[in-house]
PAKE-964718 format. One record per residue: residue number from 1; residue in one letter; x, y, z of N, C-alpha, C, CB in turn. Coordinates in steps of 0.02 Angstrom, whole numbers. Last residue first. Glycine has a CB too. Layout:
N
  num  residuo    n_xx    n_yy    n_zz   ca_xx   ca_yy   ca_zz    c_xx    c_yy    c_zz   cb_xx   cb_yy   cb_zz
  NUM        A       X       Y       Z       X       Y       Z       X       Y       Z       X       Y       Z
...
END
This chain:
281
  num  residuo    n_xx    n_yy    n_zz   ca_xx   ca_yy   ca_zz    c_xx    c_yy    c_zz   cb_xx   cb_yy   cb_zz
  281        X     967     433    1252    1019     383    1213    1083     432    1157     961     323    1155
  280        X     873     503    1293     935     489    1327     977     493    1284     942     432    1360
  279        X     762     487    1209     789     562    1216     857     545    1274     714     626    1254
  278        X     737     352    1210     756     370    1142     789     457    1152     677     361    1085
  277        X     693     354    1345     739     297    1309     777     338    1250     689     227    1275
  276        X     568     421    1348     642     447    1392     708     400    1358     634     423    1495
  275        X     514     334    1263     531     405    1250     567     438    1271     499     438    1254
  274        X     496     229    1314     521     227    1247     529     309    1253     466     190    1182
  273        X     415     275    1417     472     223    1424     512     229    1384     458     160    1420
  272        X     316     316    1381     356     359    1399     408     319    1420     331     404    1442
  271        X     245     196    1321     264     235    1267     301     287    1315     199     263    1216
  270        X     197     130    1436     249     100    1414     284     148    1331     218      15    1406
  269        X     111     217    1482     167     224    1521     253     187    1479     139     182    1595
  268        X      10     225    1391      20     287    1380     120     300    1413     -53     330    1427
  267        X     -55      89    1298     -31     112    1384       9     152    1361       8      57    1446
  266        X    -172     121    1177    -104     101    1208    -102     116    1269     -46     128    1180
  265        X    -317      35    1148    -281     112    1193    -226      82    1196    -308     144    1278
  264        X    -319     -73    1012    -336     -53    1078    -299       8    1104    -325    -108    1122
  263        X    -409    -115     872    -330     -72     905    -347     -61     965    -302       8     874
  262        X    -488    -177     801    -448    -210     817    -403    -175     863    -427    -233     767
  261        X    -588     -83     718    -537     -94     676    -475    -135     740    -514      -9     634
  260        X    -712     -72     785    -703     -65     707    -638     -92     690    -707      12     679
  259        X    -684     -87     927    -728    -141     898    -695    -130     824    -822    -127     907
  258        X    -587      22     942    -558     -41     944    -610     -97     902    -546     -60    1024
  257        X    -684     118     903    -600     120     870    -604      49     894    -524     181     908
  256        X    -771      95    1029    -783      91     970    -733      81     899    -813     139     972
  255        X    -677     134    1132    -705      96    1135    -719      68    1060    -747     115    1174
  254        X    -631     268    1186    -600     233    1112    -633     168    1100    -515     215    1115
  253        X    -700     407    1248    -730     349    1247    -698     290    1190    -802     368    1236
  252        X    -579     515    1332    -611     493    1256    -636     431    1279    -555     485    1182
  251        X    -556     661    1446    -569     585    1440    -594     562    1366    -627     563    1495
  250        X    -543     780    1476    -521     768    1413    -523     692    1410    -451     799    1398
  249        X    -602     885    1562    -626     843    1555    -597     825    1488    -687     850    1569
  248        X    -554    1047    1570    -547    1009    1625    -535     916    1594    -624    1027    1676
  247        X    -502    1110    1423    -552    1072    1447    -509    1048    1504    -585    1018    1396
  246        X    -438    1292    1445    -414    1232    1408    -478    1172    1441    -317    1211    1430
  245        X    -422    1449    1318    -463    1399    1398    -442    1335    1369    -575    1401    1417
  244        X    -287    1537    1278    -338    1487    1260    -373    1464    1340    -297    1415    1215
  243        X    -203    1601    1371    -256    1621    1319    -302    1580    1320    -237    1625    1253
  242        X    -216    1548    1539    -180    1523    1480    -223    1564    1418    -183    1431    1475
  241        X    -161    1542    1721    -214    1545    1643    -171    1556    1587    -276    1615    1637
  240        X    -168    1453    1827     -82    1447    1781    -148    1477    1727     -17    1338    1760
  239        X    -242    1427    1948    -189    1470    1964    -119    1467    1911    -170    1452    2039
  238        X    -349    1350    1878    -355    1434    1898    -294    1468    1911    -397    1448    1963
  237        X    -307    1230    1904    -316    1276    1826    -319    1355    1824    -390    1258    1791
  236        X    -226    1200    2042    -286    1214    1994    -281    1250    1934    -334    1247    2025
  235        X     -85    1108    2077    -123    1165    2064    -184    1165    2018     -79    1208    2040
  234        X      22     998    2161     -38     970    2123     -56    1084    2126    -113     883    2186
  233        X     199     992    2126     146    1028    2161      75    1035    2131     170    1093    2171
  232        X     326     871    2111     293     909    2100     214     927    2117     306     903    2057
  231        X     519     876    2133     435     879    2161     374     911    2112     432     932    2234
  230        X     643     790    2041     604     872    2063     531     838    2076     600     950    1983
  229        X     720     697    2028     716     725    2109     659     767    2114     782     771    2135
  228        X     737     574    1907     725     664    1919     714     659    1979     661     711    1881
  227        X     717     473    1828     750     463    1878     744     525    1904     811     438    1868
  226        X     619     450    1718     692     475    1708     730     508    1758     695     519    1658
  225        X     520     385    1793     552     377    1735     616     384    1703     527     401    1711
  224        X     497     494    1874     530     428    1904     539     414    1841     489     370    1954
  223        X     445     623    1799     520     622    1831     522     553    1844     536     670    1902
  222        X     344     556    1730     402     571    1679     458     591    1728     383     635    1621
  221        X     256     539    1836     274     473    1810     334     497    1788     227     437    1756
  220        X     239     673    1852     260     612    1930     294     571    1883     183     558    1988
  219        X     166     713    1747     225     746    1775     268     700    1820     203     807    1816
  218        X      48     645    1774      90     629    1717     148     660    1721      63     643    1656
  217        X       6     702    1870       4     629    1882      52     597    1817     -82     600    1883
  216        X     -34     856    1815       9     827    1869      30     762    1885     -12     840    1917
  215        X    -126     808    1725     -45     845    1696       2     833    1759     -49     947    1676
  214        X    -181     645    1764    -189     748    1755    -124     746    1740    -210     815    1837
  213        X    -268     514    1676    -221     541    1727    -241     613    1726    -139     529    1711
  212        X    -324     355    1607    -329     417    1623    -282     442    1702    -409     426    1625
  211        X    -176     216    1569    -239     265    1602    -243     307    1593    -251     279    1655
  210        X    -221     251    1383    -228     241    1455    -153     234    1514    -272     172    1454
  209        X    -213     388    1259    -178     334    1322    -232     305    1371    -121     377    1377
  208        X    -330     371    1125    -288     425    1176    -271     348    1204    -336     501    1239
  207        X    -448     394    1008    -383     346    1014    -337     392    1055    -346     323     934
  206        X    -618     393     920    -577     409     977    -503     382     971    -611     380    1039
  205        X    -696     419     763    -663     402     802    -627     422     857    -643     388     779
  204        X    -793     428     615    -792     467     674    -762     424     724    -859     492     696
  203        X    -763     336     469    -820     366     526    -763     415     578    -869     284     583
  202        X    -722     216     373    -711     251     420    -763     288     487    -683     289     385
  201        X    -740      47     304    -793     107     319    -756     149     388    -885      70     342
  200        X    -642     -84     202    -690     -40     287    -702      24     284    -646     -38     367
  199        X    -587     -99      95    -644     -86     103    -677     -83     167    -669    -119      71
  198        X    -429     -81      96    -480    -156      68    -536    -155      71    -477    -218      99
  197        X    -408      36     130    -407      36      69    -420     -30      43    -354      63      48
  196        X    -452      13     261    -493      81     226    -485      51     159    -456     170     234
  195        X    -340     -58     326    -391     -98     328    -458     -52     283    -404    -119     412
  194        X    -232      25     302    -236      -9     259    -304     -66     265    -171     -32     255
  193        X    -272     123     392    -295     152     274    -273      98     274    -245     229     200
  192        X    -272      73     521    -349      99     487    -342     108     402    -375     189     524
  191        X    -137      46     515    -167       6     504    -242      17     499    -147     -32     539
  190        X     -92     183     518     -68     159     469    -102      83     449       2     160     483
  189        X    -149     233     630    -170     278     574    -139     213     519    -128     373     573
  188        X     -84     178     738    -179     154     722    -183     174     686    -245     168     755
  187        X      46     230     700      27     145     702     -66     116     686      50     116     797
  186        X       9     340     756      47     310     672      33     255     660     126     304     660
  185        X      -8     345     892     -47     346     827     -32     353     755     -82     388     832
  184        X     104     283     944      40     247     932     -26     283     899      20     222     999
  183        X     191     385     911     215     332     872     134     276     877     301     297     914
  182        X     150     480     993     123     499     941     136     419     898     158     574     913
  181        X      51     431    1144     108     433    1115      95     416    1048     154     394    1144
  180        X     -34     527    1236     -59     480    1166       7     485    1169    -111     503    1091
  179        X    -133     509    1384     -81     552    1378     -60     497    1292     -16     554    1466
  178        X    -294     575    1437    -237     511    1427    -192     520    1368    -273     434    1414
  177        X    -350     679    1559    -351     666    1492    -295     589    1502    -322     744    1440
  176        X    -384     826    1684    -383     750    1657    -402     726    1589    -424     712    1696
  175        X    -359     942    1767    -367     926    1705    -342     855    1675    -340     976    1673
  174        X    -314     952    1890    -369     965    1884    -419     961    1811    -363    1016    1910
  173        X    -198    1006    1905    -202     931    1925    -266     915    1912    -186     914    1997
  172        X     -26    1073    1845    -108    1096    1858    -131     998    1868    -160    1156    1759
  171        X     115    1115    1942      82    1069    1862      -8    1039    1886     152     966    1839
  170        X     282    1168    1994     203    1159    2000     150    1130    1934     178    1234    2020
  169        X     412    1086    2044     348    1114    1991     295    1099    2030     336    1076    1913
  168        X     575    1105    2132     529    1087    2109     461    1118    2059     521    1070    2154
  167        X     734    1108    2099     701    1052    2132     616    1023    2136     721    1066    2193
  166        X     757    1117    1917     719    1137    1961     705    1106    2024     673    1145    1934
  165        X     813    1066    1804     839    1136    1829     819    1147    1881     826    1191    1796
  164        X     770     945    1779     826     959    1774     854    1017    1797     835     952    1726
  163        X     632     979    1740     655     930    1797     730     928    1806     631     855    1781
  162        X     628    1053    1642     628    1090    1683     645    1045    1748     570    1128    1678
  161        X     664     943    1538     715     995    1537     706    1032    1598     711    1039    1478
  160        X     548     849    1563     614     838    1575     674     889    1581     626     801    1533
  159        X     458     946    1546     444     906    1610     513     895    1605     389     839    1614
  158        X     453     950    1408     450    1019    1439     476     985    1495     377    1065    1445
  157        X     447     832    1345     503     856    1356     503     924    1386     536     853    1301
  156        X     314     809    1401     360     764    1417     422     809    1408     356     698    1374
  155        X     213     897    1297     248     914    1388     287     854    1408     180     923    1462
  154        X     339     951    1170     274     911    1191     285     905    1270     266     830    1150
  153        X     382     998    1025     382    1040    1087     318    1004    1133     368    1129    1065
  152        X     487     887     931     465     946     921     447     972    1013     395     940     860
  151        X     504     721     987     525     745     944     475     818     964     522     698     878
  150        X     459     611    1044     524     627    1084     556     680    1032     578     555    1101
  149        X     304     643    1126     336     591    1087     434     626    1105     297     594     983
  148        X     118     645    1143     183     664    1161     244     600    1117     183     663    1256
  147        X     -47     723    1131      12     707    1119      72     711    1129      16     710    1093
  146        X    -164     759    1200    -101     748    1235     -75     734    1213     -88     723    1273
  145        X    -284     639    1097    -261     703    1161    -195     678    1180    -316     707    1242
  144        X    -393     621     963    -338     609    1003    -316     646    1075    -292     618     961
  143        X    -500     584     835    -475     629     877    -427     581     941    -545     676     905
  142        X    -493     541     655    -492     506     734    -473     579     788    -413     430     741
  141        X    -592     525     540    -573     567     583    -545     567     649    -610     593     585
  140        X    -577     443     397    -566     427     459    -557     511     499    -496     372     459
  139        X    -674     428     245    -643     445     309    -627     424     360    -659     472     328
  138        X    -733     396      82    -709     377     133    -691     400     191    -679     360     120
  137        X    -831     553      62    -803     497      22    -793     461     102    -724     516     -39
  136        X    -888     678      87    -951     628      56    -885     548      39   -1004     680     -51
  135        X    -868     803     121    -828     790      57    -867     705      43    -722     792      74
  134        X    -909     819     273    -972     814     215    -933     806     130   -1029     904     219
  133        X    -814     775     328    -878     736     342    -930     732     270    -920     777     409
  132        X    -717     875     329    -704     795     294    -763     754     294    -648     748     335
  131        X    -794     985     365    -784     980     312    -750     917     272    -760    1026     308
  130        X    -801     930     509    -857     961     463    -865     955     403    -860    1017     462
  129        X    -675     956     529    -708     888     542    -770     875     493    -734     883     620
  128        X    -610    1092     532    -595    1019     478    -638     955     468    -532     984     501
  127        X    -703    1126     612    -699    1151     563    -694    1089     500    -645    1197     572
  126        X    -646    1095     723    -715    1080     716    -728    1086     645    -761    1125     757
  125        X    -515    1180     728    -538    1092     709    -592    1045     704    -517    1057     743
  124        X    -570    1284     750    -536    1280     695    -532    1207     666    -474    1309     707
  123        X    -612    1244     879    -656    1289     835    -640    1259     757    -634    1378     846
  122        X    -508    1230     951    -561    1177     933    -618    1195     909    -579    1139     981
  121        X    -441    1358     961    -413    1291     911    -469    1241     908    -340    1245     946
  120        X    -521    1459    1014    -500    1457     939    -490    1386     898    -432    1493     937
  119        X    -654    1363    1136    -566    1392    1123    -570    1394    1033    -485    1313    1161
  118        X    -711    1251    1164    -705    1329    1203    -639    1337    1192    -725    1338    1290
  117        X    -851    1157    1053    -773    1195    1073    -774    1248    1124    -738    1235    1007
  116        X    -942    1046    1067    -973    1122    1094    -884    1142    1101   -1039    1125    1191
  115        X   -1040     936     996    -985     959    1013    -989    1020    1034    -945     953     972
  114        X   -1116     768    1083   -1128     850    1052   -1058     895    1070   -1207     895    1098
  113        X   -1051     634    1037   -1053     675    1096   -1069     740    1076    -992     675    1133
  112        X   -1007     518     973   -1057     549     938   -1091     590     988   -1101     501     904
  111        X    -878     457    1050    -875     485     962    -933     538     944    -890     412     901
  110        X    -885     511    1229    -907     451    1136    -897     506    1073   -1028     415    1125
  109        X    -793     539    1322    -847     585    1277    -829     519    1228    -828     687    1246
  108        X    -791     502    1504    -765     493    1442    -822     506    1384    -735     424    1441
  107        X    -863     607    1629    -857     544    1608    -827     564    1526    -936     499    1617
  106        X    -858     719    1695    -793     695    1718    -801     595    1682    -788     711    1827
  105        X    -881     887    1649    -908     815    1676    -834     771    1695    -962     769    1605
  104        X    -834     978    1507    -879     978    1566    -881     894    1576    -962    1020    1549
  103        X    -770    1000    1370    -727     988    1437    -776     963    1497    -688    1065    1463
  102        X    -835    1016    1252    -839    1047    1307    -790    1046    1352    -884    1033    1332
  101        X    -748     965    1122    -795     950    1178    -805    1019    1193    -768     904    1241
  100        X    -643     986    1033    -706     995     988    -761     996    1040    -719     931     930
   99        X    -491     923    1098    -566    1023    1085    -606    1025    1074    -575    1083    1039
   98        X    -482     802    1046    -539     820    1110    -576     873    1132    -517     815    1161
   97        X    -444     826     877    -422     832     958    -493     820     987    -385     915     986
   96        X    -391     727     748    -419     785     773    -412     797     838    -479     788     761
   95        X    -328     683     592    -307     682     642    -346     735     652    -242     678     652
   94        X    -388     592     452    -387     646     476    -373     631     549    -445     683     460
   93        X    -387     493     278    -373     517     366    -338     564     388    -341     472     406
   92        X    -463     442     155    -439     516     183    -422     502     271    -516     586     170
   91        X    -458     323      25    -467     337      98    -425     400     117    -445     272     143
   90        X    -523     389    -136    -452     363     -74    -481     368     -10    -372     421     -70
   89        X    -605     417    -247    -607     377    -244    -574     340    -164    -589     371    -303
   88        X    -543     536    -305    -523     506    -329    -535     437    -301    -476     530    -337
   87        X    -674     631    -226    -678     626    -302    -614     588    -329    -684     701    -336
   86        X    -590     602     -96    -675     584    -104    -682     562    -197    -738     677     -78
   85        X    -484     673     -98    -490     600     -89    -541     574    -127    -501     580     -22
   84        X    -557     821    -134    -508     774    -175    -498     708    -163    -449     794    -172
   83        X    -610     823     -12    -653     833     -78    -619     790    -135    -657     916    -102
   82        X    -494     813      82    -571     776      91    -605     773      28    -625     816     142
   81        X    -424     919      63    -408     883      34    -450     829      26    -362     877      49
   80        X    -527    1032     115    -495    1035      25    -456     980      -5    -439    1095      12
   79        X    -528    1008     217    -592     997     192    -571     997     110    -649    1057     218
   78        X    -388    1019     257    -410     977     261    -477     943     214    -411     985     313
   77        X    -412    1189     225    -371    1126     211    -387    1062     202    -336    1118     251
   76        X    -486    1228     311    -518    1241     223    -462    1188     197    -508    1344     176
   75        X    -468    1172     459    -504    1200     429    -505    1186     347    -492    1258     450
   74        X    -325    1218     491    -370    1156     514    -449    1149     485    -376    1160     597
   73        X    -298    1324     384    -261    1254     412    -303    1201     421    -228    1260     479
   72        X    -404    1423     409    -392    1400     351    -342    1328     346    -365    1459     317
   71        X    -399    1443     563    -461    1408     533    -457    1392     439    -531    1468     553
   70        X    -282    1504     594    -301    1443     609    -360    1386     560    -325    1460     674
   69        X    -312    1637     532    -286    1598     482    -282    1499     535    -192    1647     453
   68        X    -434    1651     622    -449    1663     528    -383    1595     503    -416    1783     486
   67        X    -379    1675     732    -411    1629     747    -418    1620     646    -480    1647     810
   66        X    -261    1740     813    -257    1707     742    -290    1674     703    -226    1678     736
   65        X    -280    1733     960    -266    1784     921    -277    1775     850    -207    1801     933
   64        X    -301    1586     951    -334    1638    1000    -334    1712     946    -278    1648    1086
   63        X    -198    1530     928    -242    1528     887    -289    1576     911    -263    1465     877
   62        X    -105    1548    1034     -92    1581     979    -148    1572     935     -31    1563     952
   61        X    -125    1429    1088    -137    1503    1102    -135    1538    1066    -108    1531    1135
   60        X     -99    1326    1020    -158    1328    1046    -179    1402    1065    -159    1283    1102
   59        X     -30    1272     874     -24    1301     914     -63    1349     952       9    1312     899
   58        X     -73    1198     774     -51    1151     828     -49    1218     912      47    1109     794
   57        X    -110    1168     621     -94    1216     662     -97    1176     735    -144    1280     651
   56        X     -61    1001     534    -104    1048     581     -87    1091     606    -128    1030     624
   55        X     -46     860     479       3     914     476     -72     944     487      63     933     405
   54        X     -74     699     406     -35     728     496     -10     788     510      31     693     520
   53        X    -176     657     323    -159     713     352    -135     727     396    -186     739     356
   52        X    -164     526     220    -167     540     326    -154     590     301    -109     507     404
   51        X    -245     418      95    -196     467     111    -215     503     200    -202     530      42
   50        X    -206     272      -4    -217     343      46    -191     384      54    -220     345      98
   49        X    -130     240    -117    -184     222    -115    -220     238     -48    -180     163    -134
   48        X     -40     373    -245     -51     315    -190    -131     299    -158      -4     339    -125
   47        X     -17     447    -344     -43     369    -359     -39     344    -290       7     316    -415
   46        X     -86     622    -349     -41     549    -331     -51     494    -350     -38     529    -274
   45        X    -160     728    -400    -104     713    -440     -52     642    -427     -64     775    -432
   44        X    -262     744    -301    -275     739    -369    -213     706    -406    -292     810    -397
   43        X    -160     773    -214    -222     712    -171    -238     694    -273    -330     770     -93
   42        X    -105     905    -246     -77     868    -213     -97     780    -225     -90     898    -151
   41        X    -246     969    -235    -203     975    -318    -162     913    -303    -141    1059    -338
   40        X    -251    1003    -128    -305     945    -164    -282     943    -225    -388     962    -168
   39        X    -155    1076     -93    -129    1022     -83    -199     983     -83     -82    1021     -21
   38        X    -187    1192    -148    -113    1171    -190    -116    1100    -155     -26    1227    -172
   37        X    -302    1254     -96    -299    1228    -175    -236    1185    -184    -295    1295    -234
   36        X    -268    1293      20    -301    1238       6    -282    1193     -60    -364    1260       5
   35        X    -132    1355      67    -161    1352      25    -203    1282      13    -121    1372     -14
   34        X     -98    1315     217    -112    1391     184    -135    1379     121     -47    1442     176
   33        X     -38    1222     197     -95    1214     223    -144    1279     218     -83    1193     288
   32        X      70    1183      71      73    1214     125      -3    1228     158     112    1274     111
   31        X     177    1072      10      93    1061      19      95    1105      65      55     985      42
   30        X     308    1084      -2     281    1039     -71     201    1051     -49     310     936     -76
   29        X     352    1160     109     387    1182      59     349    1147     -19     469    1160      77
   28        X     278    1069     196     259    1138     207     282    1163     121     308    1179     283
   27        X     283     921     153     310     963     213     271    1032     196     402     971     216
   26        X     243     751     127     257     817      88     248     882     151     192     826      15
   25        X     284     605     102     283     640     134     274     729     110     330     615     163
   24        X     266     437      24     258     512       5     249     567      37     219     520     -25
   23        X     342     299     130     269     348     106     311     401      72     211     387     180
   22        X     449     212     167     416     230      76     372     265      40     390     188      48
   21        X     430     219     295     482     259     263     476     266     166     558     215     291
   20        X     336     205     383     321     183     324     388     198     288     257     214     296
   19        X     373     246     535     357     190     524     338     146     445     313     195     565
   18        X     434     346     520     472     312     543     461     243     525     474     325     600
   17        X     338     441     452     390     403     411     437     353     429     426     442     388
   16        X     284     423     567     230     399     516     274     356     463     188     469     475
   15        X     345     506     662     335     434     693     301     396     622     276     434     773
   14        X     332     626     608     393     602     602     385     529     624     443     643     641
   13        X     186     621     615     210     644     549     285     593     545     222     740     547
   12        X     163     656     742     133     610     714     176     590     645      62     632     704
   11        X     245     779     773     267     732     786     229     667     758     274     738     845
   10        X     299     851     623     250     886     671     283     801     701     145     915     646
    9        X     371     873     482     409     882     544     361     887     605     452     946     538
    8        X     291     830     394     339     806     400     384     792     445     353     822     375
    7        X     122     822     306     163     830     360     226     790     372     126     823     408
    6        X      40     702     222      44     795     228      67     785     313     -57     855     211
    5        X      61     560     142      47     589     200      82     670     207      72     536     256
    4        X      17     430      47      17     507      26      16     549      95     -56     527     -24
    3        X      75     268      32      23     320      61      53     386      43       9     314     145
    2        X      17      95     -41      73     165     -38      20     230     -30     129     176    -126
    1        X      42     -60       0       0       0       0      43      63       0     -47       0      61
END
């Protein structure tokens, strides 16, 4: 199977080629997200037989301010390449987030959970969703949370560099989610187009870590992990604000992902294993 994947340097992206190294990767400089048109032109012009979108505005605050051109990225993009899959026939997968919620409650959100964003970025990615939905062809939309890995700007390596300087942190505790290592979603992305491009039916999807944890409980783990001294101090959301609002409640229901296509939640612990591993070495 040969795949067509947008994005190069984000971390899904780099774990994608890690794992296909024969895919068709195309970066910013060959498909820039800024322009819709150039990368359904992209989807039109390939021979491969999917295609992942692993390339996204990413950057949460800042979307705040930026909210227009966010929303052409995650947004007119995507939906621009959705149209093009669609009219050549290809499985389209799409990477999304847990923004799209509310945050409210404290039980895990199903696939088919009324969405209600609070914030630019899950606006902007509401966006995309929308628009891969209704391009009418194959899809996968999987949403995700917390990504982390050993590459670009992810709170594992925030945690490690400041665990290193600091006897101790403070790290909000009050916001619960499951923590995705990006290499396990390369992996569910790479075995959803090839079970897409024999004929399974995408849809609307979950895929995060287990266990559920907080930023603080995941902080604990990444110093013993990597042996670190520094403490750290459970705080409320209230006392670190942030442009963006961020969801308390980032639990995903993946349940369904697994019935469809076999993949279960990774353990979130044995992927920071590999990660302190690979950022040592």
């Amino acid at each position: 199977m040969k795949l067509l994947i947008f994005g190069k340097t984000g971390q899904v992206a780099r774990e994608l080629q890690r794992l296909v190294p024969d895919a068709t990767c195309l970066g910013r400089d060959e498909a820039d997200l800024t322009n819709p048109a150039a990368c359904a032109a992209a989807i039109t012009a390939t021979r491969a037989d999917a295609v992942i979108n692993a390339a996204a505005w990413t950057a949460v605050d800042k979307a705040e301010a930026e909210e227009a051109a966010a929303t052409v990225v995650n947004g007119a993009a995507p939906t621009a390449m959705a149209r093009a899959a669609a009219a050549r026939g290809l499985p389209f997968l799409h990477i999304s987030t847990d923004y799209v919620f509310d945050g409210a409650g404290d039980q895990p959100f199903a696939p088919d959970h009324p969405t209600a964003p609070q914030n630019a970025y899950g606006r902007s990615k509401l966006a995309g969703e929308e628009g891969v939905c209704a391009a009418g062809g194959n899809h996968l939309i999987l949403r995700t949370s917390w990504v982390v890995s050993a590459h670009g700007t992810n709170f594992v390596k925030t945690m490690l560099r400041l665990g290193k300087e600091r006897e101790s942190l403070n790290v909000v505790a009050d916001q619960i989610g499951g923590p995705t290592p990006a290499a396990a979603i390369a992996d569910a992305l790479v075995a959803a187009a090839k079970a897409m491009a024999q004929g399974a039916q995408g849809g609307t999807h979950h895929f995060s870590g287990q266990p559920d944890t907080s930023w603080a409980g995941f902080a604990r783990a990444i110093m013993a992990e990597a042996n670190l001294p520094c403490r750290i101090t459970d705080i409320p959301t209230t006392d670190y604000p942030t442009p963006a609002r961020r969801p308390l409640n980032s639990r995903l229901d993946c349940s369904a992902f697994t019935t469809a296509f076999g993949i279960p939640r990774p353990d979130w612990r044995q992927g920071l294993t590999a990660i302190v591993k690979e950022l040592t070495q």
